[in-house]
C-alpha positions in Angstrom: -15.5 120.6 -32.2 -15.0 117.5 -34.3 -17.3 114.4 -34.2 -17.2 111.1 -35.9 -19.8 108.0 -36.1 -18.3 104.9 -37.4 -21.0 102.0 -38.2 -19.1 98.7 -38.7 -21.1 95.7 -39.8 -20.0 92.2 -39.8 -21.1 90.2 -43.3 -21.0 86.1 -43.2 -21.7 83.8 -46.4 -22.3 80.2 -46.1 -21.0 78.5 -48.6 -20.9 74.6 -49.7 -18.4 73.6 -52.9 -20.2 71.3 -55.1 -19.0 68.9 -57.8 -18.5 70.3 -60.9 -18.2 74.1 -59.7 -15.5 76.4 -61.0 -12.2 77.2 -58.5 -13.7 80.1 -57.2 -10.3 81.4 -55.9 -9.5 82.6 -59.6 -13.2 84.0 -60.4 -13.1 87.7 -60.2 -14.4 89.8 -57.0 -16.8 92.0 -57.7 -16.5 95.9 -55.7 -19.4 98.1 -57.9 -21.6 97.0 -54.5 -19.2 99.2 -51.7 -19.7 102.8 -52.9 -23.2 101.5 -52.8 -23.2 99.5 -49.3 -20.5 103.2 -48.2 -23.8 105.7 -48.7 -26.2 103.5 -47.3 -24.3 102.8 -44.2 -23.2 106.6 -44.3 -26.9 107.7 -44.8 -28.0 105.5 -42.0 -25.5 106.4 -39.2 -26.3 110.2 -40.0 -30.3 109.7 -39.7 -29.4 107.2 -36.2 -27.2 109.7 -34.7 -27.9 113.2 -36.0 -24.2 113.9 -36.3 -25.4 116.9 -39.0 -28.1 118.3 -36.5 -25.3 118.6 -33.7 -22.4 119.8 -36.4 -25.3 122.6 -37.1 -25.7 123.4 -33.3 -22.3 124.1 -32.8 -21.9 126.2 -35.6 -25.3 128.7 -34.6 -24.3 128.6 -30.7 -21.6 128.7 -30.5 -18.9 131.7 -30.9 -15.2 132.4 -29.9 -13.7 135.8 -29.1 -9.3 136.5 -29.7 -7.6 136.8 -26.2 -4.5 138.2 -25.7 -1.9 136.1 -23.2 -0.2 137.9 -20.7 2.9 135.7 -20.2 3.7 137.2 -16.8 0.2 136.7 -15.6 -0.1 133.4 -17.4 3.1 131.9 -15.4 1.9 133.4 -12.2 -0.8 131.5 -12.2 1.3 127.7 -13.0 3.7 129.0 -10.0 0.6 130.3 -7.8 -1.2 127.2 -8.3 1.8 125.0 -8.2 3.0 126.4 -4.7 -0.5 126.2 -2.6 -0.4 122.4 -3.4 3.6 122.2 -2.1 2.3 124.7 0.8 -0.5 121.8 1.5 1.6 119.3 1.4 4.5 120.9 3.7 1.4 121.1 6.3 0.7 117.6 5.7 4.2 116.7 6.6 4.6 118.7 9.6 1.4 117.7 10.5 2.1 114.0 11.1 5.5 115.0 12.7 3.6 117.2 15.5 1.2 113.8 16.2 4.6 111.4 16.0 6.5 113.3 18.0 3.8 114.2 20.7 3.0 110.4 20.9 6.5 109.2 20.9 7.0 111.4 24.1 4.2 109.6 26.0 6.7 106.7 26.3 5.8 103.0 25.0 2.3 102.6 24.0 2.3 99.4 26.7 1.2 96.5 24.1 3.3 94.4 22.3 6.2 95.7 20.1 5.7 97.1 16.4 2.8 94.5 15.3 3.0 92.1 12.3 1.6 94.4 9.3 0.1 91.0 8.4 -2.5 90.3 10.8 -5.7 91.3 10.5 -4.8 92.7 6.9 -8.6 93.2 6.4 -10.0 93.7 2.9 -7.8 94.6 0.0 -9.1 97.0 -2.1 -7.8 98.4 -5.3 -7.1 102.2 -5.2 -6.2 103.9 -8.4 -4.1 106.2 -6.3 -1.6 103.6 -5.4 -2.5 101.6 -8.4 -2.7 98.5 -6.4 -4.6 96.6 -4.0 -4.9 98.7 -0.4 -6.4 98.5 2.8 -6.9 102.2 3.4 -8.3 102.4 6.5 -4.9 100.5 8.8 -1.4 101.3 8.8 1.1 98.6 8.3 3.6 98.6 10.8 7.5 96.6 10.9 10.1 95.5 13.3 13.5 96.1 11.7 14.9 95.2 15.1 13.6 92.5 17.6 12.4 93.9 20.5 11.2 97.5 19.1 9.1 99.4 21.2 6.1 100.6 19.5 5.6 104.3 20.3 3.0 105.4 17.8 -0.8 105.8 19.0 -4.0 105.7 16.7 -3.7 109.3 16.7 -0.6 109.1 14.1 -3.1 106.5 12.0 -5.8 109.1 12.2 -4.0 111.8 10.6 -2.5 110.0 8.5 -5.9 108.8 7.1 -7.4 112.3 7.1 -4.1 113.5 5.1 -5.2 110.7 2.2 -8.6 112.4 1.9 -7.5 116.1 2.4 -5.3 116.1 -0.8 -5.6 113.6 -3.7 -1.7 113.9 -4.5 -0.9 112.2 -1.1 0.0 108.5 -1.4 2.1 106.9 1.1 3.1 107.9 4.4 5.7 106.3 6.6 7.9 107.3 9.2 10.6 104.7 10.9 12.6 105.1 13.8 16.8 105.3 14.9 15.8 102.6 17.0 13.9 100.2 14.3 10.4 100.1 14.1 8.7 101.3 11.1 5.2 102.3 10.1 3.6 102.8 6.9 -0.3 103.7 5.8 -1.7 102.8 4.5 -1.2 98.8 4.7 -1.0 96.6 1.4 -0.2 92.6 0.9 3.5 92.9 1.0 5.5 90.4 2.9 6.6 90.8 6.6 10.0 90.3 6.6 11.0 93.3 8.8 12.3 96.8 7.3 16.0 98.5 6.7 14.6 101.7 6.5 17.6 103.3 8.2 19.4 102.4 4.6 16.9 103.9 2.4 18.0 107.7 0.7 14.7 109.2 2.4 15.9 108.5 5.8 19.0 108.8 5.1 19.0 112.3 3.6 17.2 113.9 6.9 19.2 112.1 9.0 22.5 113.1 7.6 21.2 116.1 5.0 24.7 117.1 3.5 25.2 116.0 0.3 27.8 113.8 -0.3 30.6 112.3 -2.6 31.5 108.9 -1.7 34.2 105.7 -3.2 33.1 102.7 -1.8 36.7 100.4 -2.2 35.8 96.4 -2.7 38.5 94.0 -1.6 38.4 91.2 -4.3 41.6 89.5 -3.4 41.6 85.5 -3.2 41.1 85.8 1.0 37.6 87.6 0.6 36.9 84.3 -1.0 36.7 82.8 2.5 33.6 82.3 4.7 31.0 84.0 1.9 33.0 87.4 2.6 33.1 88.9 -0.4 29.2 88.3 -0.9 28.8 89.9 2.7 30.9 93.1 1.2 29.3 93.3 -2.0 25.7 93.4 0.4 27.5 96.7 2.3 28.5 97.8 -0.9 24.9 97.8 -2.7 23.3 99.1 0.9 25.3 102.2 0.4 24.2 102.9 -2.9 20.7 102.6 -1.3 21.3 105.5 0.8 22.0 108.1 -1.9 20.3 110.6 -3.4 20.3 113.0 -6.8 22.1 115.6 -4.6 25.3 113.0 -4.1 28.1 111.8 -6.0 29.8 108.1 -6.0 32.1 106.1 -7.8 33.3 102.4 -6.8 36.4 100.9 -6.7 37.7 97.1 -6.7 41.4 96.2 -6.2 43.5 92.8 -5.6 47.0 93.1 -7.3 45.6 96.2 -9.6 42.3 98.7 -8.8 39.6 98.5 -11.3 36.7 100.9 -12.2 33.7 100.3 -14.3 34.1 101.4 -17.9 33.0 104.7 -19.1 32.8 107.6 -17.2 33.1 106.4 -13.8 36.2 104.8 -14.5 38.4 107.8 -13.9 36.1 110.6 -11.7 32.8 110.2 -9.6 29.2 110.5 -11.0 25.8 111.7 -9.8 23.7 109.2 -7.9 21.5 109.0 -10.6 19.5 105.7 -11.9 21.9 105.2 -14.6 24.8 105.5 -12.8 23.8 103.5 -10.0 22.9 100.7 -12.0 26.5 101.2 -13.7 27.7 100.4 -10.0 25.4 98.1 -9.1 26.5 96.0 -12.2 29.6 96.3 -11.6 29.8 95.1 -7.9 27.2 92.3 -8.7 29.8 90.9 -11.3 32.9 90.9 -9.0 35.0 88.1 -8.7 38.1 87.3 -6.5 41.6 87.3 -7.5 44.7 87.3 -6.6 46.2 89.8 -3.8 45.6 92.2 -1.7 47.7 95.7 -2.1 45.8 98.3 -0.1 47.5 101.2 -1.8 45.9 100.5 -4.9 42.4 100.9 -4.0 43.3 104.1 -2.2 45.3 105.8 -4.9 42.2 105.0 -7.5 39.9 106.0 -5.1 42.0 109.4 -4.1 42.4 109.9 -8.2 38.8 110.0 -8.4 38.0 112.4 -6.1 40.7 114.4 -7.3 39.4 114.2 -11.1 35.6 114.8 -9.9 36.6 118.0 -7.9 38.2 119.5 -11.0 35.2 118.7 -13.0 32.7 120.3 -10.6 34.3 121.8 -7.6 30.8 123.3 -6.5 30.0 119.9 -6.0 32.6 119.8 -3.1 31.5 123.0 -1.4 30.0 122.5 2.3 29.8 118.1 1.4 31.1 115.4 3.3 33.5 113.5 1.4 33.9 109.6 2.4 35.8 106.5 1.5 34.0 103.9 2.4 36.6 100.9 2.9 35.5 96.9 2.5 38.0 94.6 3.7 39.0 91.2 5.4 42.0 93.2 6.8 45.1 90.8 5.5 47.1 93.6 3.2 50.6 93.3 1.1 51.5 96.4 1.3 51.4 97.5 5.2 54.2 100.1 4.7 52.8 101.8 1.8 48.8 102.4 2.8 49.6 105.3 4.9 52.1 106.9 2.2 48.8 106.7 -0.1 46.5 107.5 2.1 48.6 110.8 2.8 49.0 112.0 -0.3 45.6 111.6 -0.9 44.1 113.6 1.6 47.0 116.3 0.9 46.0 116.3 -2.7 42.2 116.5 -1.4 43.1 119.6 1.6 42.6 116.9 4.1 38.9 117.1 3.3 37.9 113.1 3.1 37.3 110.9 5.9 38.1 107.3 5.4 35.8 104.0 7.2 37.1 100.8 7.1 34.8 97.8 7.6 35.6 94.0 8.1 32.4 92.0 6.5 30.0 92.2 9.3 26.7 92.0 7.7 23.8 89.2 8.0 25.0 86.4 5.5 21.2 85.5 5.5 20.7 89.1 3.4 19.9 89.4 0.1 22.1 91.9 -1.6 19.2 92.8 -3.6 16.8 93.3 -0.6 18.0 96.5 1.2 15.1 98.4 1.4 11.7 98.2 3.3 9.4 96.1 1.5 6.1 97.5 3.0 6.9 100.9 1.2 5.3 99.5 -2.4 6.7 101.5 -5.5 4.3 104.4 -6.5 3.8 103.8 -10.8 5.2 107.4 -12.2 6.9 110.4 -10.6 6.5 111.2 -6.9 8.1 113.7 -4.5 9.1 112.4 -1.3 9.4 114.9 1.3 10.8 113.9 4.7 11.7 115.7 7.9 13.1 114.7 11.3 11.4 113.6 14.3 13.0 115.2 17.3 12.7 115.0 21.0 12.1 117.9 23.2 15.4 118.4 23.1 16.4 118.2 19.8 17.3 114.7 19.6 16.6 112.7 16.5 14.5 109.6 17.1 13.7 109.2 13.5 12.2 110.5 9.9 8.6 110.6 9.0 8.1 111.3 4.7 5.3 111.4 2.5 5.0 110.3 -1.0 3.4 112.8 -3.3 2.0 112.7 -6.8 3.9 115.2 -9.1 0.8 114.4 -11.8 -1.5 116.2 -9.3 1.0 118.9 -7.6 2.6 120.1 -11.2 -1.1 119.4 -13.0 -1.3 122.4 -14.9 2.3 123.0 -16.2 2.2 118.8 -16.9 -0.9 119.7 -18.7 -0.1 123.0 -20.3 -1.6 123.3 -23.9 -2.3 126.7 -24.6 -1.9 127.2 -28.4 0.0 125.0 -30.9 3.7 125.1 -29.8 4.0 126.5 -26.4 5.0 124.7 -23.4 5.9 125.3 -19.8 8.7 123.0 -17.3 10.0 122.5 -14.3 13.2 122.9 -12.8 15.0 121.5 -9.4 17.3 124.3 -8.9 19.2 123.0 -5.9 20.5 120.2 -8.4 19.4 121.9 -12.1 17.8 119.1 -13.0 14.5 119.4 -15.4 11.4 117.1 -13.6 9.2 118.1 -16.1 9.4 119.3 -19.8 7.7 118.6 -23.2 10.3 116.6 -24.3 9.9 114.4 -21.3 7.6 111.8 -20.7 4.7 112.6 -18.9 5.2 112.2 -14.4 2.3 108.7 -15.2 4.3 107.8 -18.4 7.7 107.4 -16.6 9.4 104.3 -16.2 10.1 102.8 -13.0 13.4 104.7 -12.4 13.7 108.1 -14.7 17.4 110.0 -14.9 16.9 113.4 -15.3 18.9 116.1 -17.3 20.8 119.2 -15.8 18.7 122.8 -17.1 22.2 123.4 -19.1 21.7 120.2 -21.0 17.4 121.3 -22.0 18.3 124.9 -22.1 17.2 125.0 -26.1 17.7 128.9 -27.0 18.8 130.1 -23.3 21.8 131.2 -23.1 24.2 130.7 -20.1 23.6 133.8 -18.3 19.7 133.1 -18.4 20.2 129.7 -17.2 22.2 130.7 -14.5 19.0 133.8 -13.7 17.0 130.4 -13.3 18.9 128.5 -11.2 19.6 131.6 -8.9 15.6 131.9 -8.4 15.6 135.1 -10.2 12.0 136.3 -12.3 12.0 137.5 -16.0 11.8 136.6 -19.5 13.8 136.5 -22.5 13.3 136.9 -26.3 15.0 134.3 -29.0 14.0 134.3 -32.6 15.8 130.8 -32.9 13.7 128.1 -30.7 13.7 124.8 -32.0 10.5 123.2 -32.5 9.5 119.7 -33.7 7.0 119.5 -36.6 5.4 116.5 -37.8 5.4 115.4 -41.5 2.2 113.8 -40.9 2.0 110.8 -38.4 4.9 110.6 -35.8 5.2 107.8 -35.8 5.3 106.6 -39.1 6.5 109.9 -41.1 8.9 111.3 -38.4 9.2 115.3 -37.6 11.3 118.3 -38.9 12.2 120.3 -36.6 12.1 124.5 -37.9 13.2 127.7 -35.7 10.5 130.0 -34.5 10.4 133.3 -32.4 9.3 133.2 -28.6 9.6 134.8 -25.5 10.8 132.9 -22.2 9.4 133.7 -19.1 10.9 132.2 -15.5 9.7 132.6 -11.7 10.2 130.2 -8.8 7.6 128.6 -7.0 7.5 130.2 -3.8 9.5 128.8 -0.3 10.4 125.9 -2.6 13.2 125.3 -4.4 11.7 125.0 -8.0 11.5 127.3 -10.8 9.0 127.3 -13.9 10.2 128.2 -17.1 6.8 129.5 -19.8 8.1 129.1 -23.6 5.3 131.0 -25.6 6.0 131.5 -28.9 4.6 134.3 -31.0 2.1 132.2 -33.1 0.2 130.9 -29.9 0.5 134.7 -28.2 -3.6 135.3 -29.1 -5.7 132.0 -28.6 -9.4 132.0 -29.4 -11.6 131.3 -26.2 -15.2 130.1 -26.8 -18.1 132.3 -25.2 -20.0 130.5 -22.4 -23.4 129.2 -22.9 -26.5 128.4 -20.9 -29.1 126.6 -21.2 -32.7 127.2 -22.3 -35.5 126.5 -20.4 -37.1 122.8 -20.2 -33.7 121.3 -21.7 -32.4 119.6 -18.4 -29.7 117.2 -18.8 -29.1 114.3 -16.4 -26.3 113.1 -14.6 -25.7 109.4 -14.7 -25.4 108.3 -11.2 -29.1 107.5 -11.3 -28.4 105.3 -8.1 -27.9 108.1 -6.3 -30.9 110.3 -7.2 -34.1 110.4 -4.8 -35.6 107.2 -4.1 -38.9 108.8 -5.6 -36.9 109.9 -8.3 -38.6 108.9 -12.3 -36.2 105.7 -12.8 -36.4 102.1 -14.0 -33.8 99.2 -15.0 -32.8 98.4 -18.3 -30.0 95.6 -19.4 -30.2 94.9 -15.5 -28.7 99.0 -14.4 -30.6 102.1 -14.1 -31.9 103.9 -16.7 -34.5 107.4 -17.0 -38.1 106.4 -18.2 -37.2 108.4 -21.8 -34.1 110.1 -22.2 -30.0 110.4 -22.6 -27.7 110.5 -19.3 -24.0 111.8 -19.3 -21.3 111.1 -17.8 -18.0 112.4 -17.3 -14.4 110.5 -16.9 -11.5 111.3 -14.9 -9.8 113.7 -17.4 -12.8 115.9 -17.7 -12.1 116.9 -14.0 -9.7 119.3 -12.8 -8.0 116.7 -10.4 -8.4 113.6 -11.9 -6.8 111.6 -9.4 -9.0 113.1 -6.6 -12.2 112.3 -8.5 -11.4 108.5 -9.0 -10.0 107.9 -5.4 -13.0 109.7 -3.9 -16.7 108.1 -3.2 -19.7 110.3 -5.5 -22.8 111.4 -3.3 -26.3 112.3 -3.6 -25.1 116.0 -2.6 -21.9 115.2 -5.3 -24.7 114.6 -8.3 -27.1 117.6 -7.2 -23.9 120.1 -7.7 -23.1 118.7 -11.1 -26.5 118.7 -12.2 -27.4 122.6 -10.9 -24.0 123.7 -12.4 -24.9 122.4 -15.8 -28.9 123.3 -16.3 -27.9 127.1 -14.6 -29.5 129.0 -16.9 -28.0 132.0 -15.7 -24.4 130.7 -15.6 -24.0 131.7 -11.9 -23.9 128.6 -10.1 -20.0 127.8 -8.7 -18.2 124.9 -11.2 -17.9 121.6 -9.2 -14.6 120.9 -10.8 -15.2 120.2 -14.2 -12.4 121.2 -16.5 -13.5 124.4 -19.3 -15.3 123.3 -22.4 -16.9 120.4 -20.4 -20.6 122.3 -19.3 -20.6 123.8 -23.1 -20.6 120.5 -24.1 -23.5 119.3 -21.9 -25.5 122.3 -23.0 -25.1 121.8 -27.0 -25.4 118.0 -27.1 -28.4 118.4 -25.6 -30.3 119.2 -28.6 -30.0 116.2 -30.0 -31.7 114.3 -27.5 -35.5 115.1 -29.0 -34.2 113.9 -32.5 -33.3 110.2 -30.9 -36.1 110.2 -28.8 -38.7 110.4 -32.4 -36.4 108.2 -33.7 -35.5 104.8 -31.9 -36.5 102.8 -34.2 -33.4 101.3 -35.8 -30.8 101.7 -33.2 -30.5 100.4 -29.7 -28.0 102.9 -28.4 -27.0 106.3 -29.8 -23.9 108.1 -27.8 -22.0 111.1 -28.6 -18.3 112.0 -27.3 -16.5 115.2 -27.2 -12.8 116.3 -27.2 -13.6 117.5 -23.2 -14.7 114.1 -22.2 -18.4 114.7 -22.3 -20.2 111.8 -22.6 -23.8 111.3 -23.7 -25.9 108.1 -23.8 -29.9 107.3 -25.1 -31.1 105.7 -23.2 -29.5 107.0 -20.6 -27.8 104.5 -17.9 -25.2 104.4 -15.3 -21.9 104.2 -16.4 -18.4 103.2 -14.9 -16.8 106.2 -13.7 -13.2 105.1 -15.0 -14.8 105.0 -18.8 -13.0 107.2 -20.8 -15.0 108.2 -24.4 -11.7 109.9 -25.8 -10.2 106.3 -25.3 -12.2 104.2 -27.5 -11.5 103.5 -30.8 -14.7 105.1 -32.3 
């Protein structure tokens, strides 16, 4: 266990130049005084703090026994723990589908249609879970279409509320209609400017759950120029790239006298509907211009040559999909006689597997092409999952999607978090698409930027060879030895010296996560394949420590004020941030109680070791228990100091004199 005190002291001279003196900017600086000054200040910090005391605490208290890791049993428990939260949350989904559905078949609810989420917004709190301003106990409800009928009772609300407290990797829930109206919980301070949540990929995807591969062709001819319609296409253009997910492909195609492409790689074949690629598109549509004529057969044959190209590249991808041309056009062609010619031999080449939709510019000229999606749905910071399902009538009918936003920082926590020796790592794999959500060589799901693109397992696989990639994305179990797995190394600082990167031997092990789609891959390498685990300790008698909610203790409880908070009449409190909890986010978004402290407090002074842990993370109650002894030394001598603290590695932090501290203060964060 490492500690460090750092005393910094701030020296000022006064100084006035008088006549005669010497330029003092040439004299010579003196330095004999610093060792000096160094071994005073060192000498003093140690006798303040009693750094040595603690360092010889550890050393007589503390001892570690070698453990073996099991790598089966070690994975089982990342998959176990990974699929009760997924389980939980597949409840909490069908959950507020059963209250949606049983209040949409009551009818109307009789008041007005879908209320403005903008009255009565009540009071805006911030919620680290959404990392914004909230109102948590409403839901915020839109009209997409005037005249919607709201059929959602407080019942939906209810659930939807109890969800939020239930399971602290919930964030938003919504669920919006076929026939317009939208609701989302809980409500923030977003404009009210209706919702389009019918063009959004998570209703989209339910609604419609094949994947698919679609061209969207752009008329740019000089007649598109007329009456704003080539802005109006460009708007149905960008709404169809709203609607598609990870699972689809696309490609985009303007023509006048010639058919263009972006450059790169979606200039000749289609290309997964990832961020990247979708911004390629976006660019490229944004940026279109008219020009001179309009020769229908040259948008088709690109469009047709793309498809064609794209199913020889991946022809799984075409396997049970639908396959569309979407068509953008004012309707005024060149070429009548040869459109059907092209569009023939297209669909021959293709085995008369694409469907083609033309569409005159028919969309709102008020629209902003950049506004296609409902704004009371705020962007969660990080990665989320979104699942979604259908809202049907009692006869199967779909009336409309209901989703819920869920933190992949809380569902994935301990393969995110997985440390276990020096080199080791676990990840996490979408085998319906082989994409990799979660690796060491990734950022972390609360480091992301706003829109991550993800790499296919074949591109991550390191030392795997085909035939065990393909074992992973088939949702097969077992592991796999390489002597050959690449591992970075760094020359000193990261940053500033850069890494090596040397081969190593270690084993692979892979299960899925149960009724999910998801696999885990475990890389543990030889060197971390014992780890040393430190013993538990208790307590001795009469060496109580004190939890720093003093606010909350018993009104009759020993406490007074100091520096205007509460403080313990002589003694340390400690405190614990978010990280030293096993759900972080759950801690923070959640209110402490009375009954909250008295766990914490009972788990820690047990002197036998039996009382259950109230969720502190391993290392933590150790902590608590060792620092301890220190306290006596700082309470003989106060003399010189005002405060004396101590932080540890776990997140244990300990104060004299003891006060309340903010619960989002994080000791492993300050530049001590």
């Amino acid at each position: 266990m490492d500690f460090k005190v750092v005393l910094v002291c701030f020296f000022a001279a006064l100084w006035s130049p008088s006549p005669g003196l010497a330029d003092l900017s040439t004299a010579p600086i003196p330095t004999d005084w610093i060792p000096r000054v160094s071994r005073k200040m060192t000498t003093f910090a140690e006798s303040q703090t009693a750094a040595q005391q603690l360092v010889q605490e550890y050393d007589n208290n503390l001892s570690f026994t070698q453990t073996q890791i099991d790598g089966v049993a070690q994975l089982h428990l990342l998959t176990q723990a990974a699929g009760d939260r997924l389980k939980k949350c597949r409840e909490i989904l069908e959950r507020n589908k059963a209250e949606i559905e049983a209040s949409h078949a009551q009818g109307p609810t009789g008041g007005a249609p879908a209320s403005d989420c903008c009255d009565n917004l009540g009071q805006l709190e911030y919620d680290p879970r959404f990392l914004q301003q909230i109102v948590n106990d409403s839901c915020a409800t839109f009209t997409a279409v005037n005249g919607s009928i709201n059929t959602v009772r407080p019942a939906v609300y209810d659930t939807m509320k109890s969800n939020i407290h239930e399971m602290s990797g919930v964030t938003w829930q919504y669920y919006g209609a076929k026939d317009g109206e939208y609701h989302q919980f809980p409500k923030d301070d977003r404009p009210c400017d209706g919702s389009e949540h019918i063009f959004r990929n998570w209703y989209v995807s339910v609604a419609s759950p094949k994947k698919k591969n679609v061209v969207i062709i752009i008329d740019v001819s000089l007649s598109m120029n007329d009456a704003n319609r080539l802005n109006l296409a460009k708007q149905a253009a960008l709404t169809v790239l709203d609607t598609l997910t990870a699972r689809d492909w696309a490609g985009v195609v303007s023509f006048s006298n010639e058919a263009e492409t972006p450059v790169g790689c979606l200039g000749d074949s289609l290309g997964e509907a990832n961020p990247g690629n979708i911004n390629i598109m976006r660019d490229f549509i944004n940026n279109l211009r008219p020009v001179f004529q309009t020769y229908y057969s040259k948008g088709f044959q690109k469009a047709f040559d793309i498809f064609f190209e794209a199913r020889q590249k991946k022809p799984e991808q075409f396997f049970d999909s639908d396959n569309v041309i979407i068509f953008l056009t004012d309707g005024k062609p060149f070429d009548p006689n040869d459109i059907l010619d092209q569009i023939t031999k297209g669909q021959y080449r293709m085995n008369k597997n694409c469907t083609e939709n033309a569409y005159g510019p028919c969309f709102d000229p008020n629209r902003d092409p950049q506004g296609v999606g409902p704004p009371g749905r705020a962007e969660y910071v990080g990665l989320i999952m979104t699942a979604a399902t259908r809202t049907v009538t009692t006869t199967g009918t779909l009336f409309g999607v209901t989703a819920v936003d869920i933190s992949m920082d809380v569902i994935f926590n301990e393969i995110v978090n997985f440390n276990h020796g020096k080199y080791s790592y676990a990840f996490l794999v979408d085998r319906e698409d082989g994409r990799v959500l979660l690796h060491r060589d990734l950022p972390k799901p609360m480091e992301w930027p706003s829109e991550p693109t993800f790499l296919h397992l074949s591109g991550m696989k390191g030392a795997l060879t085909d035939d065990e990639v393909n074992k992973i994305l088939n949702g097969l179990s077992g592991n796999c030895y390489h002597d050959n797995v690449k591992v970075p190394v760094t020359r000193g600082s990261s940053q500033f010296d850069g890494v090596i990167t040397v081969e190593k031997a270690a084993t692979f092990y892979y299960e899925p996560i149960p009724d999910t789609k998801y696999s885990v891959v475990l890389c543990l390498f030889d060197e971390d394949s014992t780890i040393t685990v430190p013993a538990s300790v208790n307590p001795v008698n009469g060496s109580e420590s004190l939890f720093h909610r003093l606010d909350l203790l018993d009104q009759n409880a020993d406490v007074c004020r100091l520096y205007d908070n509460y403080a313990p009449l002589d003694g340390s409190t400690i405190m614990f941030p978010p990280e030293a909890y096993s759900d972080p986010i759950g801690y923070i978004s959640s209110l402490e109680t009375s009954d909250d402290v008295a766990n914490i407090e009972q788990f820690l002074n047990d002197v036998t070791g039996s009382v259950q842990n109230p969720g502190l993370v391993d290392g933590v109650r150790t902590d608590v228990i060792l620092t301890a002894a220190i306290e006596q030394y700082w309470r003989e001598n106060d003399a010189d100091s005002v405060w004396r603290y101590v932080g540890t590695r776990n997140g244990m932090f300990r104060i004299f004199p003891g006060i309340t501290v903010d619960r989002r203060y994080d000791p492993t964060q300050q530049a001590l």
